[in-house]
PATORDO-991222 format. One record per residue (C-alpha): residue number from 1; residue in one letter; x, y, z. Coordinates in pm, 1 decimal, decimal comma. Example, Ala and Ser with C-alpha at 12.3 -4.5 7.8 and 13.67 -1.06 7.14 Angstrom:
BEGIN
+-----+---+----------+----------+----------+
:   k : r :     east :    north :       up :
+-----+---+----------+----------+----------+
:   1 : A :   1230,0 :   -450,0 :    780,0 :
:   2 : S :   1367,0 :   -106,0 :    714,0 :
+-----+---+----------+----------+----------+
This chain:
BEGIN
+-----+---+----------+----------+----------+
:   k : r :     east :    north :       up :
+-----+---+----------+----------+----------+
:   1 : X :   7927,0 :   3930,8 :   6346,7 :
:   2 : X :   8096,7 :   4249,7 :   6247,0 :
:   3 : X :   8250,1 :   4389,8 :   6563,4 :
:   4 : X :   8345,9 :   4764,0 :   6507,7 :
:   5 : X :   8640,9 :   4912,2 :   6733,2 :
:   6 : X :   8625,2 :   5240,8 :   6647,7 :
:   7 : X :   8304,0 :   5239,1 :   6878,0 :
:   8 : X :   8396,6 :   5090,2 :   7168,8 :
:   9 : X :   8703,9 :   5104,9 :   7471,1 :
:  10 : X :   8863,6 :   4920,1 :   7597,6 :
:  11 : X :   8831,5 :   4903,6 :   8034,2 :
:  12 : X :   8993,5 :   4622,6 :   8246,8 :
:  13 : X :   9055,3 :   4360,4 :   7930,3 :
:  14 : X :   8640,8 :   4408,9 :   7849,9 :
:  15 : X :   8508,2 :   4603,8 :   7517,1 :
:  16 : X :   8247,2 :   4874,6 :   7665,0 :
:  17 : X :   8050,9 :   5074,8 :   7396,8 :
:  18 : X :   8196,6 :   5453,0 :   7365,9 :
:  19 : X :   7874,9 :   5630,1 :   7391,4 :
:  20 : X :   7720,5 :   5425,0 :   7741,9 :
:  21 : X :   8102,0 :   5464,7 :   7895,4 :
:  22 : X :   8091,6 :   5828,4 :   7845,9 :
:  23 : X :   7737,0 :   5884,3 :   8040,6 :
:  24 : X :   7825,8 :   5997,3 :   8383,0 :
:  25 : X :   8104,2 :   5993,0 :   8581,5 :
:  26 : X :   8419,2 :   6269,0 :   8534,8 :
:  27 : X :   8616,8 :   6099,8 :   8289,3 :
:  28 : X :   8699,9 :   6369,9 :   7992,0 :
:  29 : X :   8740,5 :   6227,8 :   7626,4 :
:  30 : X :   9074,9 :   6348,5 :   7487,2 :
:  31 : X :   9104,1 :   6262,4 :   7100,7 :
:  32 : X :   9454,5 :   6246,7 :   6990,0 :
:  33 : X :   9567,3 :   6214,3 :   6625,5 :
:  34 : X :   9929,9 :   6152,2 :   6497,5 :
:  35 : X :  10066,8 :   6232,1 :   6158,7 :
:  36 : X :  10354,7 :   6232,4 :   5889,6 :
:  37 : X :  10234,4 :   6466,3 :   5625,4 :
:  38 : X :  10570,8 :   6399,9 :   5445,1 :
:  39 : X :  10805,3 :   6691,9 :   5390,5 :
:  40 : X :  10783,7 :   6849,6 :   5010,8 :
:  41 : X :  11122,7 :   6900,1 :   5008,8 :
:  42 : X :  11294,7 :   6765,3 :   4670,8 :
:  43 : X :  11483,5 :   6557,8 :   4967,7 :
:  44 : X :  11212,4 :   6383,9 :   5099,4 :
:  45 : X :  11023,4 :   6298,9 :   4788,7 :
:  46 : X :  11360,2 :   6169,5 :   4603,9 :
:  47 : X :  11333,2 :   5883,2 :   4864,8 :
:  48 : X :  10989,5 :   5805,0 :   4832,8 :
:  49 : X :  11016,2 :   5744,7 :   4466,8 :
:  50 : X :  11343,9 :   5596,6 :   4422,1 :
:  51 : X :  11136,6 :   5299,6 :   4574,2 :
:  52 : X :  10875,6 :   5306,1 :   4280,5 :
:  53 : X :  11074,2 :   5367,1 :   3976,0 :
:  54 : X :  11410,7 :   5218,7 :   3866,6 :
:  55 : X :  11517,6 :   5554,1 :   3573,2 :
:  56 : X :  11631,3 :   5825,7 :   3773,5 :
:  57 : X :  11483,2 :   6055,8 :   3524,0 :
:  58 : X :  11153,9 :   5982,0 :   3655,2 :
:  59 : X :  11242,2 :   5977,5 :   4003,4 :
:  60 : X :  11333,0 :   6347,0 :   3903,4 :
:  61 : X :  11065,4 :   6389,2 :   3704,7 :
:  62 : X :  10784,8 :   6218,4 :   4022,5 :
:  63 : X :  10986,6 :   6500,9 :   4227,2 :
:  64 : X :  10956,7 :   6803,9 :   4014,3 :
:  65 : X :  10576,1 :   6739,5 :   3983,1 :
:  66 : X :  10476,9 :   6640,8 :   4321,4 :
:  67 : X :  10655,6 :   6979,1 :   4412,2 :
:  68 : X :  10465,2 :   7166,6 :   4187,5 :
:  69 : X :  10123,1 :   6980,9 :   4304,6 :
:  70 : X :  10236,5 :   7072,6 :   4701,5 :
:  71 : X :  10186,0 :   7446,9 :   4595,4 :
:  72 : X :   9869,9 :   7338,0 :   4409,0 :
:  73 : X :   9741,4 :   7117,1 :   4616,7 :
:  74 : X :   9900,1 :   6943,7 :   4850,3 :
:  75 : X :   9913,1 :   7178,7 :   5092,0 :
:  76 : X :   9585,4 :   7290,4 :   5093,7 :
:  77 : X :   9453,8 :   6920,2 :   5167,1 :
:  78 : X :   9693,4 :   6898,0 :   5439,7 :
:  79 : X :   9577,5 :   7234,6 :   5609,3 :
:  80 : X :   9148,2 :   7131,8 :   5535,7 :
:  81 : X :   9280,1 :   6789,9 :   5733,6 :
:  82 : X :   9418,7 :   6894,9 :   6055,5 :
:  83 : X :   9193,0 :   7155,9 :   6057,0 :
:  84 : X :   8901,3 :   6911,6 :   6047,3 :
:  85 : X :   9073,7 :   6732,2 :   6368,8 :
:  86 : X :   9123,1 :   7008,3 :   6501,5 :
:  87 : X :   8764,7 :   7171,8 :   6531,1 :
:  88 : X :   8665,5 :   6915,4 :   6713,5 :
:  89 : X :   8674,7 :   6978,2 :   7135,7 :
:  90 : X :   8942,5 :   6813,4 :   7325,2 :
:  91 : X :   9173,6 :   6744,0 :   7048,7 :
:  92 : X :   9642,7 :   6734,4 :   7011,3 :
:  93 : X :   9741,1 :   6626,0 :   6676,2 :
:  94 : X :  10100,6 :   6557,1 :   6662,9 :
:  95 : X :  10260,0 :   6577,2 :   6315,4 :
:  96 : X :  10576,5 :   6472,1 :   6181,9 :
:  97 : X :  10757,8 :   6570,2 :   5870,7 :
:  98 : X :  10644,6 :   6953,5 :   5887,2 :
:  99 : X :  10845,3 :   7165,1 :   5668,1 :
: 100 : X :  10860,1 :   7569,5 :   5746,8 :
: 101 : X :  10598,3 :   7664,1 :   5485,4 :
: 102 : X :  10384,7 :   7398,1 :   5646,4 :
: 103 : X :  10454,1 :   7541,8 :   5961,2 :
: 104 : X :  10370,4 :   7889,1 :   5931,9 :
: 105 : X :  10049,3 :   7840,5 :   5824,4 :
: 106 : X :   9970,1 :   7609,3 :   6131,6 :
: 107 : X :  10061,1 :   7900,7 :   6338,2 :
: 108 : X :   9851,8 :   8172,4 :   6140,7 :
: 109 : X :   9591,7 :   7925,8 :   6115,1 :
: 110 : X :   9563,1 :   7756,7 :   6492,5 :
: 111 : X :   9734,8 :   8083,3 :   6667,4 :
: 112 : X :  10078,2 :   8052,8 :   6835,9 :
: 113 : X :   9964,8 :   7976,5 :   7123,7 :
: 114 : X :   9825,4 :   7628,6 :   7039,8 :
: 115 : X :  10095,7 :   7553,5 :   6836,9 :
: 116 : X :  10446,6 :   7383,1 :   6929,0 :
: 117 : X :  10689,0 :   7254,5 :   6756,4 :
: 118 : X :  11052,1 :   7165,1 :   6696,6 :
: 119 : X :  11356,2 :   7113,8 :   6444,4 :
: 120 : X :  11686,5 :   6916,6 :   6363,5 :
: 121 : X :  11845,3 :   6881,8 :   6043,6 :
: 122 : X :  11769,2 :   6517,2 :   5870,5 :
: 123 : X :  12044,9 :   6446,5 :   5650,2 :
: 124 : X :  11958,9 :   6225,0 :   5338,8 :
: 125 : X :  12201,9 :   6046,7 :   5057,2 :
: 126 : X :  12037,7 :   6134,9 :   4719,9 :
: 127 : X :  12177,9 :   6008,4 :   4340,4 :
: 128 : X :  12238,5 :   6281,6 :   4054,3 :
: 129 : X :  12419,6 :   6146,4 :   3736,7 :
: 130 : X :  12462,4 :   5796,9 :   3908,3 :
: 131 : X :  12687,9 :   6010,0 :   4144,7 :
: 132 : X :  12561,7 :   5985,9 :   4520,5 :
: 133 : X :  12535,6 :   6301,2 :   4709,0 :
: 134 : X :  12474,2 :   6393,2 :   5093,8 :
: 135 : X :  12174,9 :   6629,6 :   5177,7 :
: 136 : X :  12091,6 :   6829,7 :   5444,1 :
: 137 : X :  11715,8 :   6925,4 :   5512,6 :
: 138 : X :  11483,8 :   7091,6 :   5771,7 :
: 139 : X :  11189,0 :   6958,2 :   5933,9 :
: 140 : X :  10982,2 :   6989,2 :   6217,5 :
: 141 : X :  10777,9 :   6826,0 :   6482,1 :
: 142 : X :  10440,4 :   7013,0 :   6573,3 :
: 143 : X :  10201,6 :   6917,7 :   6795,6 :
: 144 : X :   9878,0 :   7115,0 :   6748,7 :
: 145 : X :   9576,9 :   7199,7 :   7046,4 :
: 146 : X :   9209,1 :   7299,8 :   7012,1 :
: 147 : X :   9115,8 :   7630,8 :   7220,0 :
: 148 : X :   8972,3 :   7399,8 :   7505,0 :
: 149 : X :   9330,4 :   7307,2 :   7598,9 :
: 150 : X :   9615,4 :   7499,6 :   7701,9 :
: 151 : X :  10052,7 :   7409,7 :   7689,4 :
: 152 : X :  10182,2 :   7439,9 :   8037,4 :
: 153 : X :  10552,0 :   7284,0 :   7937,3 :
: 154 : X :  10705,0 :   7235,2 :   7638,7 :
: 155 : X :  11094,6 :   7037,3 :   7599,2 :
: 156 : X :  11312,0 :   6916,8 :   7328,3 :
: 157 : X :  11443,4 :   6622,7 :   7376,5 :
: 158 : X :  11737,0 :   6528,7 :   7183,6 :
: 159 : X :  11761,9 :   6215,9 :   7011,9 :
: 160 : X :  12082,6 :   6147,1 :   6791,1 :
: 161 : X :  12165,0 :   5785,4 :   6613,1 :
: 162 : X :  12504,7 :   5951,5 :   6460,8 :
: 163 : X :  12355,6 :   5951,7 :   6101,8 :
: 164 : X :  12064,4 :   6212,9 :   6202,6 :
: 165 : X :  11948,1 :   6409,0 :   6501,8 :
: 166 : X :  11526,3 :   6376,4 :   6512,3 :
: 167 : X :  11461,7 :   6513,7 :   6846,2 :
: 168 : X :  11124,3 :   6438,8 :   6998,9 :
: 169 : X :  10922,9 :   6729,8 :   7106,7 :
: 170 : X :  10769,3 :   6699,8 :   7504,0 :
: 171 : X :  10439,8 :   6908,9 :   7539,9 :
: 172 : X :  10220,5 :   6889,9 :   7899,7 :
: 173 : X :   9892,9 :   6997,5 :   7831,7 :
: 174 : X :   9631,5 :   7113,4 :   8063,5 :
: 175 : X :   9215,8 :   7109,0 :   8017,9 :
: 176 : X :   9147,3 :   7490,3 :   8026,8 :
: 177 : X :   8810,7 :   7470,0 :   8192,5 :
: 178 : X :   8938,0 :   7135,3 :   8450,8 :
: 179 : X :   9254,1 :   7207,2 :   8569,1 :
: 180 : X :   9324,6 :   6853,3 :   8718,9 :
: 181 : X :   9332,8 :   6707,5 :   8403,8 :
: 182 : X :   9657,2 :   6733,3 :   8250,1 :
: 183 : X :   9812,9 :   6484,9 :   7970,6 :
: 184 : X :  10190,0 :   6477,6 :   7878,9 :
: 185 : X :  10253,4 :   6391,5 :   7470,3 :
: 186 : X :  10578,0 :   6323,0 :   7327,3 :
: 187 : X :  10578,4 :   6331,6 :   6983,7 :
: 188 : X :  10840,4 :   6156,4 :   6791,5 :
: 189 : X :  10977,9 :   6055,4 :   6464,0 :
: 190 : X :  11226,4 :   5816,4 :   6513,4 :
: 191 : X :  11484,7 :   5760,6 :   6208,6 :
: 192 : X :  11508,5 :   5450,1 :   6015,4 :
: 193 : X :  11831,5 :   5347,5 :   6073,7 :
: 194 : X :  11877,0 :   5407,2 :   6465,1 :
: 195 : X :  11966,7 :   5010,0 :   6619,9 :
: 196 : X :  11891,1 :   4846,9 :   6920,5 :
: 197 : X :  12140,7 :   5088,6 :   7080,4 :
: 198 : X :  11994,8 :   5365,0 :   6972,9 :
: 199 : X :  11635,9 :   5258,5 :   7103,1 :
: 200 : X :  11744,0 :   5229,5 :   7447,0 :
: 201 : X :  11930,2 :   5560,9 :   7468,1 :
: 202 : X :  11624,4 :   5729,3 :   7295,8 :
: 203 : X :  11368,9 :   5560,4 :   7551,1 :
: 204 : X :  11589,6 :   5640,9 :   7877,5 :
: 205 : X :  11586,0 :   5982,4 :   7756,3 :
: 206 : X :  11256,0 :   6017,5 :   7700,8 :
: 207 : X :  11145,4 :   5876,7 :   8005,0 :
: 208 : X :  11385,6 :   6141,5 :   8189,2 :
: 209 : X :  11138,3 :   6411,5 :   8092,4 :
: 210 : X :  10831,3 :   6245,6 :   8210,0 :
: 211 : X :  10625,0 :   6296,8 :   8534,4 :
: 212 : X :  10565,3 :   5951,3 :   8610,1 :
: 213 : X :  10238,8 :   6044,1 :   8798,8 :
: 214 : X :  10107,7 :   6235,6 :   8528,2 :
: 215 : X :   9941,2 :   6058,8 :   8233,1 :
: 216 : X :  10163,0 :   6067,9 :   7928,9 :
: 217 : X :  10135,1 :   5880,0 :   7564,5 :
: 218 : X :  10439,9 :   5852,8 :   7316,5 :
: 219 : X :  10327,6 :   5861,3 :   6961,4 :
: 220 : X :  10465,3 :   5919,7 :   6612,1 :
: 221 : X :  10593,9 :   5774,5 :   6352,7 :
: 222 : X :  10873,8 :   5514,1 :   6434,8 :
: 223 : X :  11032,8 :   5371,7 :   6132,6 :
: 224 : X :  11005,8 :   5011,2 :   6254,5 :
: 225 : X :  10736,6 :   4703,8 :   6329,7 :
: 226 : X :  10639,1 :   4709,3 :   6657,5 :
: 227 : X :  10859,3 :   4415,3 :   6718,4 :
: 228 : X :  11183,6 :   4572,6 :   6610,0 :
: 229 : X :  11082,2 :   4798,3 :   6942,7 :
: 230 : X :  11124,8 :   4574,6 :   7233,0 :
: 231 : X :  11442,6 :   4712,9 :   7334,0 :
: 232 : X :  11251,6 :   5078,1 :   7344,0 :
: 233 : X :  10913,6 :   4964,3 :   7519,6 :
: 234 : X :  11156,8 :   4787,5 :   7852,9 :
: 235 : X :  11339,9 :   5114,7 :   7944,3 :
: 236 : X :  11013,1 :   5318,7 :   7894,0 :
: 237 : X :  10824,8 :   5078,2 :   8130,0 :
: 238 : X :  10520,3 :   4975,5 :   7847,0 :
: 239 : X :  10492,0 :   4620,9 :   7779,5 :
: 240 : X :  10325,8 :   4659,3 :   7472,2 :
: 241 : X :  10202,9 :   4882,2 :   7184,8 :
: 242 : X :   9845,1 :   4874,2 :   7091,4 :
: 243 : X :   9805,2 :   4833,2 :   6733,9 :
: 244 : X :   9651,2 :   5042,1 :   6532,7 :
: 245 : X :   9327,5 :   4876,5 :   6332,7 :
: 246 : X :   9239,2 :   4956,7 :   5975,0 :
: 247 : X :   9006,5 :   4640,7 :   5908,2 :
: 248 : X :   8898,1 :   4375,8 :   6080,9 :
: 249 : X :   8887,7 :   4005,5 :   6012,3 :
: 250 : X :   8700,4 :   3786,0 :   6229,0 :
: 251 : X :   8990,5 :   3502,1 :   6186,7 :
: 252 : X :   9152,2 :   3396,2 :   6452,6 :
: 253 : X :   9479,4 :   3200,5 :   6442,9 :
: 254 : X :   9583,0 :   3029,7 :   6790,3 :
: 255 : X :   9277,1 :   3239,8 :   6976,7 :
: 256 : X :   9417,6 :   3529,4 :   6835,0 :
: 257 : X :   9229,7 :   3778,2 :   6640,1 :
: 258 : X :   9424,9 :   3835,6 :   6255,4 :
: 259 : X :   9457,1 :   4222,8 :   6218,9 :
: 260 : X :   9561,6 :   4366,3 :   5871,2 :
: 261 : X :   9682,7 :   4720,4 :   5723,9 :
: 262 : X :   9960,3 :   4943,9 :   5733,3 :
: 263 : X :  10052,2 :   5350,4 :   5801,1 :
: 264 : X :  10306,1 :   5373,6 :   5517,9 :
: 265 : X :  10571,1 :   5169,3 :   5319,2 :
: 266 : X :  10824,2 :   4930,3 :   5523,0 :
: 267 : X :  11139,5 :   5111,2 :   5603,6 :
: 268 : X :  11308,9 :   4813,9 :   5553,6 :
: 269 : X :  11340,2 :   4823,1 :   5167,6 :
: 270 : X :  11607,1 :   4976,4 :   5057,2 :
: 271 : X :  11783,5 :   5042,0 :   4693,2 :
: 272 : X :  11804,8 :   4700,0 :   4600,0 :
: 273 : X :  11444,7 :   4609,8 :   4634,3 :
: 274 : X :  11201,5 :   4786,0 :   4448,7 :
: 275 : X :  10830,9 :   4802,0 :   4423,5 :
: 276 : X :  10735,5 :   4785,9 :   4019,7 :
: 277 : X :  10640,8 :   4395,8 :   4056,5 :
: 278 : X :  10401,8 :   4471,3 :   4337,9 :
: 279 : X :  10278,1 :   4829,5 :   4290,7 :
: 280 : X :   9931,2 :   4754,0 :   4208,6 :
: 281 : X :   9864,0 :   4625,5 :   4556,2 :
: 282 : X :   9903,2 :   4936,1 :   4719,7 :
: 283 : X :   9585,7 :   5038,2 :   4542,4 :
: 284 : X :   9333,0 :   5097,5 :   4860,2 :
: 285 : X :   9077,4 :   4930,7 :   4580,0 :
: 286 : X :   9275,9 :   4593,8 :   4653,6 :
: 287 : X :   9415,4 :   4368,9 :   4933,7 :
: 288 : X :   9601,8 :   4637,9 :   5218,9 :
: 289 : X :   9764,9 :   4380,1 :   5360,1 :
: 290 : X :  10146,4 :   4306,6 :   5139,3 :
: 291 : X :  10448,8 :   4249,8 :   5210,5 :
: 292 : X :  10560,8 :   4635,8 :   5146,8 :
: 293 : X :  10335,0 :   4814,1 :   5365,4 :
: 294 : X :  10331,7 :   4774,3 :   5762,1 :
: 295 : X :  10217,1 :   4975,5 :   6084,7 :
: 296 : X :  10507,0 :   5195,2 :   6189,3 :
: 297 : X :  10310,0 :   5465,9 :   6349,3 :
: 298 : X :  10217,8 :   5401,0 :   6687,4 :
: 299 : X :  10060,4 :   5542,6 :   7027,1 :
: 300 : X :  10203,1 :   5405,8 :   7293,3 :
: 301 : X :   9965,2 :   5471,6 :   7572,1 :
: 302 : X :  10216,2 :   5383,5 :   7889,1 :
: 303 : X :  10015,6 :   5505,9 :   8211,5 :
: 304 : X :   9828,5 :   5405,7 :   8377,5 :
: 305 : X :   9506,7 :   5484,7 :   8179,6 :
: 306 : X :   9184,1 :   5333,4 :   8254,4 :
: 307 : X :   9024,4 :   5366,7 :   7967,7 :
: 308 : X :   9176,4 :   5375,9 :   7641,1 :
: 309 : X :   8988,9 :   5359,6 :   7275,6 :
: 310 : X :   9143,1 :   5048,1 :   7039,5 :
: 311 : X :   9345,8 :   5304,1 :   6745,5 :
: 312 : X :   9249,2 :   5365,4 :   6445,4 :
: 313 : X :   9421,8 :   5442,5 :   6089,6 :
: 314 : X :   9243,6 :   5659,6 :   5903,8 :
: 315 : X :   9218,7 :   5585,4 :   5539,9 :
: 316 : X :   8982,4 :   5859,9 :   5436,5 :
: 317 : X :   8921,8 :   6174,7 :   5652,0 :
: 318 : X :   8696,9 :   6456,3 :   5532,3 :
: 319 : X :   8657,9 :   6313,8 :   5155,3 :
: 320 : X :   9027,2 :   6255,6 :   5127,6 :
: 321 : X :   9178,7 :   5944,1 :   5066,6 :
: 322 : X :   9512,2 :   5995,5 :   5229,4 :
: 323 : X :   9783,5 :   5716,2 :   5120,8 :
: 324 : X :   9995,7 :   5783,6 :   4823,6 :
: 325 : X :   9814,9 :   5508,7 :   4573,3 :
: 326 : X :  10187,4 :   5476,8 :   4440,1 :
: 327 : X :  10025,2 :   5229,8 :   4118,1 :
: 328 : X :   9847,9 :   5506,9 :   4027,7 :
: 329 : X :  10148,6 :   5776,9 :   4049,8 :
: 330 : X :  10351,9 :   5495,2 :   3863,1 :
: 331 : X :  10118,9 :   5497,9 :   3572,8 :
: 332 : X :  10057,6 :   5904,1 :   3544,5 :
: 333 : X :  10451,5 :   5985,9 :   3576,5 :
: 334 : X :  10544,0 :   5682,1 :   3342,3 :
: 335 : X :  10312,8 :   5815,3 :   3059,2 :
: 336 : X :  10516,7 :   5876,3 :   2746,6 :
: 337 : X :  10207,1 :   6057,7 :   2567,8 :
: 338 : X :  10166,2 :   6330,7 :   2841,8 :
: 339 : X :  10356,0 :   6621,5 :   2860,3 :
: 340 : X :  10481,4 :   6750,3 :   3214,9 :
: 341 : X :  10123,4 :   7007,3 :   3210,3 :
: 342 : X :   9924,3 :   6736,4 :   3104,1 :
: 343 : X :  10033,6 :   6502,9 :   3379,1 :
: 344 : X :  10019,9 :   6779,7 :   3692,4 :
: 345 : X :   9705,2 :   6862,1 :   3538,1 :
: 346 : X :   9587,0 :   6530,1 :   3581,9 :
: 347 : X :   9720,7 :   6469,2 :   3877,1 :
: 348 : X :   9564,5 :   6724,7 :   4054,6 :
: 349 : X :   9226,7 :   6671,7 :   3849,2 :
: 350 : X :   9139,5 :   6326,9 :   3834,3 :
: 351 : X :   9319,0 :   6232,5 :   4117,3 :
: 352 : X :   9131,8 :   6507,5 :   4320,7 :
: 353 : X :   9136,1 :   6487,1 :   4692,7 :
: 354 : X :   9388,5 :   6123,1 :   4657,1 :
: 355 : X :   9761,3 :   6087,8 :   4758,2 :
: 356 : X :   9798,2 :   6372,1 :   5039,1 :
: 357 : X :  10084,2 :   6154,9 :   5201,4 :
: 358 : X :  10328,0 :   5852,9 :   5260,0 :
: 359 : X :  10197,9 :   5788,7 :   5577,5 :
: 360 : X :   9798,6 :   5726,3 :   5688,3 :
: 361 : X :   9710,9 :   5950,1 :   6038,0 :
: 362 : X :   9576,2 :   5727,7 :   6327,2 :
: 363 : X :   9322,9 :   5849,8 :   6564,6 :
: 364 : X :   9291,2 :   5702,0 :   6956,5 :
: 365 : X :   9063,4 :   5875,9 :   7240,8 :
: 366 : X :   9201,6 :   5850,4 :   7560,5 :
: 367 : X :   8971,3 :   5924,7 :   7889,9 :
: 368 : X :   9196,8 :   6163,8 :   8195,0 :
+-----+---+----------+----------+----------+
């Protein structure tokens, strides 16, 4: 039997189907989305393709197009995406990885008054000449509300591991037409290299800001397997993270159900270990489940809720097919019989509506 999550919550350890739970009673379906649309700052994209080609010449070269194709394209598909979450009623998307160009048009887009958002500077090493360089860049958190919802509070909390300062961005958020229901989000993007240290000094801060009789949900993308996050979840008072689901398998290994997929490529591979040998299985027309992807985007859903939908990554929204199909990229930048036109070109053109960004959204509904 194919058992679909998406369509059901979950209510005192039992699966209910979403459409009979929502008949009656006061409980208000709140959809929430989370998102790193990947910053198109040279930057940003130097690191994601240092892990997919070994020549820096084409790691410049993957940069310089995928630049040009932001301005093209990119941007665009990121806009037509939030704006399809957002047209729906009841609805915070919290983004990560926002640059300022990005961010502007959220707030002439969605108003200023649904919009909030934050900044730090990231800094990131990047190679010229086989000469390695430190980098300074701008980015933003921004979390995003539809008109039936309304910011009442609005903090930045910040986090710094000593390499980078990534400060998470508090929001409380009221129903406009049902006062009583209020939510608190805390939208983070945690950086790769913060330790065990780091974790704890992050979570007691974060759970400084929160009114602990208020619901409230941390989400965002944090860099690490949900069991790299222990040390996080016990000063935040959550025993666990819900994973997010992209497919199901009805296996089950010691009466536990086998879950596979992944939001974006594990942070754990650095330099030393790159991608070329594998590449083709981060085609979404093959296996999801390798040893280079994994689920480092999370909601962590830590009051006391009593009703909460199973997440969701979201491989295709609106037509698009989100994740960077890096084989692909590999093959179109590697081309030695294309010139630089004929490659954007291509890119943009037979590629239409793919590889919008490094990270897969993920989608929960939560009942206040």
């Amino acid at each position: 039997m194919n058992f679909n999550f998406a369509k059901y919550i979950k209510y005192k350890n039992k699966y209910i189907k979403l459409s009979n739970s929502l008949k009656g009673g006061n409980k208000v379906p709140v959809r929430i989305y989370s998102f790193n649309v990947l910053n198109s700052e040279e930057l940003t994209l130097n690191i994601t393709y240092r892990k997919i080609f070994l020549q820096q010449e084409l790691v410049d070269l993957a940069v310089k197009l995928d630049s040009e194709r932001y301005l093209l394209f990119r941007k665009c598909a990121i806009l037509e995406t939030i704006k399809y979450f957002i047209n729906k009623k009841q609805c915070i998307v919290s983004l990560q990885e926002v640059n300022k160009d990005l961010l502007d048009s959220f707030i002439q887009l969605f108003g200023i008054e649904n919009v909030r958002f934050n900044t730090d500077i990231d800094t990131i090493k990047y190679i010229r000449n086989d000469i390695e360089y430190l980098g300074y860049k701008n980015e933003y958190r921004v979390t995003i509300i539809s008109n039936d919802l309304e910011f009442i509070k609005n903090v930045d909390i910040e986090l710094d591991n000593g390499t980078a300062k990534k400060n998470a961005l508090y929001t409380k958020i009221v129903l406009k037409n049902n006062r009583d229901k209020i939510i608190q989000n805390i939208n983070v993007h945690l950086h790769y290299k913060s330790n065990e240290s780091n974790l704890i000094d992050f979570g007691k801060r974060i759970y400084s800001y929160i009114d602990k009789k208020i619901p409230y949900y941390i989400c965002g993308d944090f860099n690490k397997p949900k069991t790299n996050l222990k040390s996080f979840l016990d000063v935040i008072n959550c025993k666990d993270i819900i994973t997010p689901i992209d497919k199901i398998k009805q296996d089950y290994v010691d009466s536990k159900m086998i879950l596979t997929g992944y939001t974006s490529i594990d942070t754990r591979i650095d330099g030393e270990h790159k991608l070329d040998d594998n590449i083709d299985l981060f085609s979404e027309y093959k296996q999801i489940q390798n040893k280079f992807g994994a689920i480092i985007d999370y909601f962590i859903i830590c009051s006391d809720l009593e009703y909460r939908l199973v997440p969701t990554i979201l491989t295709r929204v609106n037509g698009k097919y989100i994740f960077y199909n890096l084989g692909e990229i590999q093959k179109l930048i590697s081309n030695p019989s294309k010139t630089n036109n004929e490659k954007i070109h291509e890119w943009i053109t037979l590629r239409q509506n793919h590889d919008i960004s490094d990270h897969k959204p993920i989608k929960a509904i939560i009942l206040l």
